[in-house]
Biopython code that builds the backbone (N, CA, C, O; Angstrom):
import numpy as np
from Bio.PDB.StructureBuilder import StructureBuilder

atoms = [
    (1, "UNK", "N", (44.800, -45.247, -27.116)),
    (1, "UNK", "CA", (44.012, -46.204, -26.366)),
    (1, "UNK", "C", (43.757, -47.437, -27.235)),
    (1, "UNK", "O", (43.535, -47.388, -28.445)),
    (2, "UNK", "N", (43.826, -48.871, -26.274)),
    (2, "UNK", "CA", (43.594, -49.954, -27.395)),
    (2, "UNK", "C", (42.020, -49.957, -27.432)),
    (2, "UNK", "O", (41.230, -49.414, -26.659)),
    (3, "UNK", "N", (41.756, -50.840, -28.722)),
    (3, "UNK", "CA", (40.462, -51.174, -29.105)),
    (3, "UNK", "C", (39.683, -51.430, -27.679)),
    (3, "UNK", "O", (38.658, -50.868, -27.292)),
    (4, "UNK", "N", (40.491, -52.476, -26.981)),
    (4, "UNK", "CA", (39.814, -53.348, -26.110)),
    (4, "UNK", "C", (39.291, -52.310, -25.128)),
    (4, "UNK", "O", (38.096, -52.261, -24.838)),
    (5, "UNK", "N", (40.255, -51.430, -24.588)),
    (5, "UNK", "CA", (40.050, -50.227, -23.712)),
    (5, "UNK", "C", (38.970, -49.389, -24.093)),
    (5, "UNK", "O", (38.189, -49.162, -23.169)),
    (6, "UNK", "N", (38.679, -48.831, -25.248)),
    (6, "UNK", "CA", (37.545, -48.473, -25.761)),
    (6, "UNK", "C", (36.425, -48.594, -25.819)),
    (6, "UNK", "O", (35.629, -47.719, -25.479)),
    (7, "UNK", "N", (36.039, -50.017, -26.386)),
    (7, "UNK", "CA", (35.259, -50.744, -26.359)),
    (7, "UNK", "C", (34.817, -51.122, -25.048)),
    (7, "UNK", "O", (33.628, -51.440, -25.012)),
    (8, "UNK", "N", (35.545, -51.187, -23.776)),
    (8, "UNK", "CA", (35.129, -51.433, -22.672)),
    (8, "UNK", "C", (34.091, -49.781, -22.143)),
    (8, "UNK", "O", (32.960, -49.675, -21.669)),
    (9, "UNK", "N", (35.017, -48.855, -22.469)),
    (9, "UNK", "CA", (34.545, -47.773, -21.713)),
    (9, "UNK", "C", (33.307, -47.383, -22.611)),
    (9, "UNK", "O", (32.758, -46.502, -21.949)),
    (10, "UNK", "N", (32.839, -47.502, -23.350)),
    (10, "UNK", "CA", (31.697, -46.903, -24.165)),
    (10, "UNK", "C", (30.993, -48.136, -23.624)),
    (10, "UNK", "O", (29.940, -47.615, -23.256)),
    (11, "UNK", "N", (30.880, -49.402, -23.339)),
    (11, "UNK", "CA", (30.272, -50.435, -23.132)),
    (11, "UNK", "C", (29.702, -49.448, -21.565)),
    (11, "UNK", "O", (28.832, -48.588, -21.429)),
    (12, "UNK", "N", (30.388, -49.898, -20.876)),
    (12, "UNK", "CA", (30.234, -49.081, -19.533)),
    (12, "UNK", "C", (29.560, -47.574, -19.720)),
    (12, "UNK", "O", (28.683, -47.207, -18.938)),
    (13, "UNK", "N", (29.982, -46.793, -20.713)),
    (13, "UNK", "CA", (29.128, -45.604, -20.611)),
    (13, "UNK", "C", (27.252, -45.421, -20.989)),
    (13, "UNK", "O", (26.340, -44.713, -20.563)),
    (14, "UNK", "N", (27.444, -46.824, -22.313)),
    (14, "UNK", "CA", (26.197, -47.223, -22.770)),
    (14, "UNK", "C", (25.542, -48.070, -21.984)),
    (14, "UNK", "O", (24.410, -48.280, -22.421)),
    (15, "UNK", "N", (25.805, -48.687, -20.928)),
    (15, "UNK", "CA", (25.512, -50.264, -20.245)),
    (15, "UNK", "C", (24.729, -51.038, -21.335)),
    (15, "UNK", "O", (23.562, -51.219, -21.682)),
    (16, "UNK", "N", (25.717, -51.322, -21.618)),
    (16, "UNK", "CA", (25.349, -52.603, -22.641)),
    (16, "UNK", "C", (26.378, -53.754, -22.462)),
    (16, "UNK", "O", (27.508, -53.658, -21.982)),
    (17, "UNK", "N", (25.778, -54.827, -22.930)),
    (17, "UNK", "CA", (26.172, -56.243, -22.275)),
    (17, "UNK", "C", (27.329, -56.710, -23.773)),
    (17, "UNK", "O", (27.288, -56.373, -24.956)),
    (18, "UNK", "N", (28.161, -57.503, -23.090)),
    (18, "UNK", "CA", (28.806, -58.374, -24.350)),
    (18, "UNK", "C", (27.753, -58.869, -25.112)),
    (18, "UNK", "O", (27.595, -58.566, -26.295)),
    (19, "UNK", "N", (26.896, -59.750, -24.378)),
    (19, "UNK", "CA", (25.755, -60.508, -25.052)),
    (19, "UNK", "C", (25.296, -59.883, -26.297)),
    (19, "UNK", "O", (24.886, -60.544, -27.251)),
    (20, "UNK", "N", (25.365, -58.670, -26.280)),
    (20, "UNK", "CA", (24.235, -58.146, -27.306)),
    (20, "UNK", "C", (24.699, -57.803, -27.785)),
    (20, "UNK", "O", (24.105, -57.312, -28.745)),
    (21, "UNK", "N", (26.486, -57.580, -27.776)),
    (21, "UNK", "CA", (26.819, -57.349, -29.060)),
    (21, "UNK", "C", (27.544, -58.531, -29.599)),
    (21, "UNK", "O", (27.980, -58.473, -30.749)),
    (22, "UNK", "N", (27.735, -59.729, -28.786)),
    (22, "UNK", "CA", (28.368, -60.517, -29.825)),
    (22, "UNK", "C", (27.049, -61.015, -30.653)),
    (22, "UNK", "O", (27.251, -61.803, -31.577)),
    (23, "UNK", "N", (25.966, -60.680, -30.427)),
    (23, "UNK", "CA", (24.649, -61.402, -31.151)),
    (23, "UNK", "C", (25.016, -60.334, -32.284)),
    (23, "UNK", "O", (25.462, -60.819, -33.324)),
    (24, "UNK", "N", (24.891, -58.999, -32.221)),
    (24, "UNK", "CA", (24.938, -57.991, -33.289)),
    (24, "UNK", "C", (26.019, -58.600, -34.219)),
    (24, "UNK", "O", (25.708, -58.781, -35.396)),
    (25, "UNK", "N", (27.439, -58.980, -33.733)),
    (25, "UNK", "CA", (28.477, -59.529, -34.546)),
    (25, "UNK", "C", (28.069, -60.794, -35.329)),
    (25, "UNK", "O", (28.583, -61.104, -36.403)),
    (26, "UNK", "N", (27.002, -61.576, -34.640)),
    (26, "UNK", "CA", (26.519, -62.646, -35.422)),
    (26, "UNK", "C", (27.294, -64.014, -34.832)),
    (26, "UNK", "O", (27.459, -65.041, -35.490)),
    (27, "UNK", "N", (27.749, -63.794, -33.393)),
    (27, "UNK", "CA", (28.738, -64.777, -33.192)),
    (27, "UNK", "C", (28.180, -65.344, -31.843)),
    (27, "UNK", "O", (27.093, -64.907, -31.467)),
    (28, "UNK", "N", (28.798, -66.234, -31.118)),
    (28, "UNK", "CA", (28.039, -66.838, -29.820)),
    (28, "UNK", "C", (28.747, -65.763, -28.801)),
    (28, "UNK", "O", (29.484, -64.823, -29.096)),
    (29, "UNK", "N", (28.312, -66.176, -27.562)),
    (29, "UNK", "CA", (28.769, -65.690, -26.512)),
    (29, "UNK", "C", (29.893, -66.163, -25.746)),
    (29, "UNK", "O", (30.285, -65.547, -24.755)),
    (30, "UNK", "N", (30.480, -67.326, -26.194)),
    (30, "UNK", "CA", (30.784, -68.172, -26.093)),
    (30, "UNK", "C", (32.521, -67.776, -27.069)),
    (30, "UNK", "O", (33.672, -67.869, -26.644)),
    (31, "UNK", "N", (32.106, -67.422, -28.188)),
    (31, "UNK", "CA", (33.413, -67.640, -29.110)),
    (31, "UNK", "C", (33.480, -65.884, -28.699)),
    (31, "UNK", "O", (34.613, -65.569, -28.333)),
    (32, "UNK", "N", (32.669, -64.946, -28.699)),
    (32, "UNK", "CA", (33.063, -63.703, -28.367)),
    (32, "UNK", "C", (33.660, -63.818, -26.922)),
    (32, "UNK", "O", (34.287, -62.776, -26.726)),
    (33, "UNK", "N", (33.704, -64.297, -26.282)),
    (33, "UNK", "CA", (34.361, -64.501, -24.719)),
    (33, "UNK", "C", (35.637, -64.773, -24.880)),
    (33, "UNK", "O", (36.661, -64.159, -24.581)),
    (34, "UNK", "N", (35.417, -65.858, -25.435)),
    (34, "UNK", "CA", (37.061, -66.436, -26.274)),
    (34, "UNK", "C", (37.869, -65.346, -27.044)),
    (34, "UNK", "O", (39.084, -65.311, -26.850)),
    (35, "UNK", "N", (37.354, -64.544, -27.815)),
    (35, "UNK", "CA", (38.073, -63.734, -28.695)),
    (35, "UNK", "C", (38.155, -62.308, -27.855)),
    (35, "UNK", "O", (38.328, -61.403, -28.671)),
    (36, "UNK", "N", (38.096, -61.847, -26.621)),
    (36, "UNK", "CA", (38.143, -60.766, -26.137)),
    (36, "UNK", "C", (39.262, -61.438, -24.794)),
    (36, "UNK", "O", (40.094, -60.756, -24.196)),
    (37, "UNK", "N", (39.019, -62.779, -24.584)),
    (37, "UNK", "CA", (40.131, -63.149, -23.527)),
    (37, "UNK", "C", (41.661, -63.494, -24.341)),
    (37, "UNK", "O", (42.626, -63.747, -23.621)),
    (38, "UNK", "N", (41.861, -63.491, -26.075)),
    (38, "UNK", "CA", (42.667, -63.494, -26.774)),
    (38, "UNK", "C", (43.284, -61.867, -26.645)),
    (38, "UNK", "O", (44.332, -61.450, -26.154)),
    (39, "UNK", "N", (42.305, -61.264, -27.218)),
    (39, "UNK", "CA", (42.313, -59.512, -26.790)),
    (39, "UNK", "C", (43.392, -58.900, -25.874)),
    (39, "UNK", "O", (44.437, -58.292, -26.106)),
    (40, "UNK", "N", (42.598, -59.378, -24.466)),
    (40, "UNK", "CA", (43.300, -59.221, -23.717)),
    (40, "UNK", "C", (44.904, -59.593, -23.056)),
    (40, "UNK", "O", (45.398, -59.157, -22.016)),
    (41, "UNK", "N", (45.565, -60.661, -24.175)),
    (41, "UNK", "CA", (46.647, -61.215, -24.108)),
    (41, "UNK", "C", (47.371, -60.480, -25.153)),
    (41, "UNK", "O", (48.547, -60.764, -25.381)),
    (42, "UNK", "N", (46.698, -59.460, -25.876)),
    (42, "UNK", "CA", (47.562, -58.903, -27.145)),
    (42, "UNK", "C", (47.519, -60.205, -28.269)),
    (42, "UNK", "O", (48.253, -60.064, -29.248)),
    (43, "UNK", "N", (46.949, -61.082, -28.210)),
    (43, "UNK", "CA", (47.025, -62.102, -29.297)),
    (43, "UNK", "C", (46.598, -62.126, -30.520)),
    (43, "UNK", "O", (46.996, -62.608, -31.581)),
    (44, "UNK", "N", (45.378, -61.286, -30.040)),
    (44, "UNK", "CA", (44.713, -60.892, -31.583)),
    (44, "UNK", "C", (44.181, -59.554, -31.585)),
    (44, "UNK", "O", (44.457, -58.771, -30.676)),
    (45, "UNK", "N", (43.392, -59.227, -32.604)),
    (45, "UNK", "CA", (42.233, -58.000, -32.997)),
    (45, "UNK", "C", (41.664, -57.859, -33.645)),
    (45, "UNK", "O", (42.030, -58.393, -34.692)),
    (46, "UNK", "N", (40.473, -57.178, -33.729)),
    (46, "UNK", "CA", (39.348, -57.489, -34.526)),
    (46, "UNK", "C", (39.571, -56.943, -35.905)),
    (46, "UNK", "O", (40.331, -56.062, -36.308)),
    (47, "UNK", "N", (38.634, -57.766, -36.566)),
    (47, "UNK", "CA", (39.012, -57.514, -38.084)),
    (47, "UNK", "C", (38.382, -55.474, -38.339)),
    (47, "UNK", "O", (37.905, -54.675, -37.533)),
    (48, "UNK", "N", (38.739, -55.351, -39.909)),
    (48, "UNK", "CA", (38.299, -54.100, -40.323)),
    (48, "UNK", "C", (36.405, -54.131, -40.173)),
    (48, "UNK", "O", (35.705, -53.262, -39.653)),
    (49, "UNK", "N", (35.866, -55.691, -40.949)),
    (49, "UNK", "CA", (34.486, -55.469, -40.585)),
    (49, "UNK", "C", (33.882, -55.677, -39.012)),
    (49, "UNK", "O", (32.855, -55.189, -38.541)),
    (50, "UNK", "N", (34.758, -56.469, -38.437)),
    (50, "UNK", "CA", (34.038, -56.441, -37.047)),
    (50, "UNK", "C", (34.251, -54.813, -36.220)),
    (50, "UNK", "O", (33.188, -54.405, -35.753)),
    (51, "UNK", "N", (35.346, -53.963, -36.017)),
    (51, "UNK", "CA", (35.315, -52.905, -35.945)),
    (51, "UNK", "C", (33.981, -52.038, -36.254)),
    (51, "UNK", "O", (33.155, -51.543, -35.488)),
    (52, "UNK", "N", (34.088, -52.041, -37.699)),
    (52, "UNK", "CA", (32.952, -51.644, -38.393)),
    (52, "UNK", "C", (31.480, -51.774, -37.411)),
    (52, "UNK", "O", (30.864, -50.997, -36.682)),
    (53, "UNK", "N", (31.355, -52.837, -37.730)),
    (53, "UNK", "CA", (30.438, -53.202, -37.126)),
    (53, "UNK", "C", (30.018, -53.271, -35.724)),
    (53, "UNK", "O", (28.881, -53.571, -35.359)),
    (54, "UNK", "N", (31.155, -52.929, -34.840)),
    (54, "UNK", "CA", (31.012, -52.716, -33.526)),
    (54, "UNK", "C", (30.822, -51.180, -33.055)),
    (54, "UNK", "O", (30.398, -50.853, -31.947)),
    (55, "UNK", "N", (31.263, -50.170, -34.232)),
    (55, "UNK", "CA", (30.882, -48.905, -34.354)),
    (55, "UNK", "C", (29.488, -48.560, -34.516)),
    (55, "UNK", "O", (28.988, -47.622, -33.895)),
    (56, "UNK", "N", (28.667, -49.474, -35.543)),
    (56, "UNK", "CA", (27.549, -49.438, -35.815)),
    (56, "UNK", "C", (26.552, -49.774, -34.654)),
    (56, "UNK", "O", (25.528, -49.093, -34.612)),
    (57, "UNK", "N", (26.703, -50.585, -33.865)),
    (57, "UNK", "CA", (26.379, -51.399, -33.022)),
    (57, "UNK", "C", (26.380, -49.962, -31.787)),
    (57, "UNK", "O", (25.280, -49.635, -31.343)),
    (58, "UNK", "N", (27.515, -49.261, -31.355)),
    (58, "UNK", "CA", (27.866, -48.452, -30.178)),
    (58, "UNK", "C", (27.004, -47.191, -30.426)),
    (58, "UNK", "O", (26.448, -46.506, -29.567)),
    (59, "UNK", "N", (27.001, -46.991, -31.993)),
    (59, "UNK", "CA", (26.367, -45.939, -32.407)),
    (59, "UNK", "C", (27.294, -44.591, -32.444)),
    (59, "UNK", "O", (26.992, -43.423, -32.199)),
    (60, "UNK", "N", (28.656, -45.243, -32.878)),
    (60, "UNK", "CA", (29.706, -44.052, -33.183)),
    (60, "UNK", "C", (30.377, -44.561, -33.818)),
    (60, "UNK", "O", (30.557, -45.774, -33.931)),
    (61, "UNK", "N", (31.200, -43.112, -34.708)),
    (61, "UNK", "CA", (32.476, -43.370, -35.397)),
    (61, "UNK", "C", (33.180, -43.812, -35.567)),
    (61, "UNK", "O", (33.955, -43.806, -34.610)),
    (62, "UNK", "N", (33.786, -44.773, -37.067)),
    (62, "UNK", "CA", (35.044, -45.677, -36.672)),
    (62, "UNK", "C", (35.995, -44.666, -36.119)),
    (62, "UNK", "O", (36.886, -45.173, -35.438)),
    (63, "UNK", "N", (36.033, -43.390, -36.235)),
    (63, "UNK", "CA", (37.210, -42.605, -35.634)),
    (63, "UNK", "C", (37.602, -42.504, -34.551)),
    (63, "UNK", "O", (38.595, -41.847, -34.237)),
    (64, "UNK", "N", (36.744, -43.267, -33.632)),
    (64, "UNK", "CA", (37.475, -43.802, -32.426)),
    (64, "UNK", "C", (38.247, -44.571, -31.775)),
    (64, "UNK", "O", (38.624, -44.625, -30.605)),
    (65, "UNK", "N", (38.540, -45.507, -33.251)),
    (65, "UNK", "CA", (39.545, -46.442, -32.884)),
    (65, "UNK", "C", (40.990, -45.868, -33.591)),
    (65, "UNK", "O", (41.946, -46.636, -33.699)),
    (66, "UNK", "N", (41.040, -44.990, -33.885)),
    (66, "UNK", "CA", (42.366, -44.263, -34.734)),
    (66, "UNK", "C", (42.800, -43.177, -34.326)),
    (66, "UNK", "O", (41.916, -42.340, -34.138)),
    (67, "UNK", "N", (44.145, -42.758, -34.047)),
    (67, "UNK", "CA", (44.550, -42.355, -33.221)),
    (67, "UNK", "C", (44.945, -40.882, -34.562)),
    (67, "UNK", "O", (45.051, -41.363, -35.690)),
    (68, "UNK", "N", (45.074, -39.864, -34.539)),
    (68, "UNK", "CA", (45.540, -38.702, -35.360)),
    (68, "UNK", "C", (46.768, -38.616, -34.992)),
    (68, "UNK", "O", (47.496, -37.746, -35.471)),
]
sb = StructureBuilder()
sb.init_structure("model")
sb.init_model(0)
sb.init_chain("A")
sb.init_seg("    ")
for serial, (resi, resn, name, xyz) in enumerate(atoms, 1):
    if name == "N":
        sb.init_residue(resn, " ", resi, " ")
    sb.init_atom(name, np.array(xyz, "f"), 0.0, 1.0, " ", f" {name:<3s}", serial, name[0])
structure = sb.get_structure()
């Protein structure tokens, strides 16, 4: 599963807003909109600390973004 897919479904399982986590990332709502509509083109992906930090944020394991 990609990041983006992930990150959507735990968003949805937690109802929690982009908003609050691009604030947690430290970034606008604005440039996180931008960087998840990149996402979604396969253009980019998030760094090792934003990961990180989006784990922290969900309140789970980076081991969910890694596949065994």
């Amino acid at each position: 599963m990609k990041v983006l897919e992930i990150l959507e479904e735990k968003k949805r399982k937690k109802e929690l807003k982009y908003v609050e986590l691009a604030k947690y990332l430290g970034i606008t709502k604005q440039c996180f909109s931008k960087h998840l509509k990149k996402l979604r083109k396969g253009k980019i992906s998030f760094s090792a600390l934003q990961i990180q930090k989006i784990c922290s944020f969900l309140n789970e394991d980076i081991s969910i973004f890694f596949d065994y």
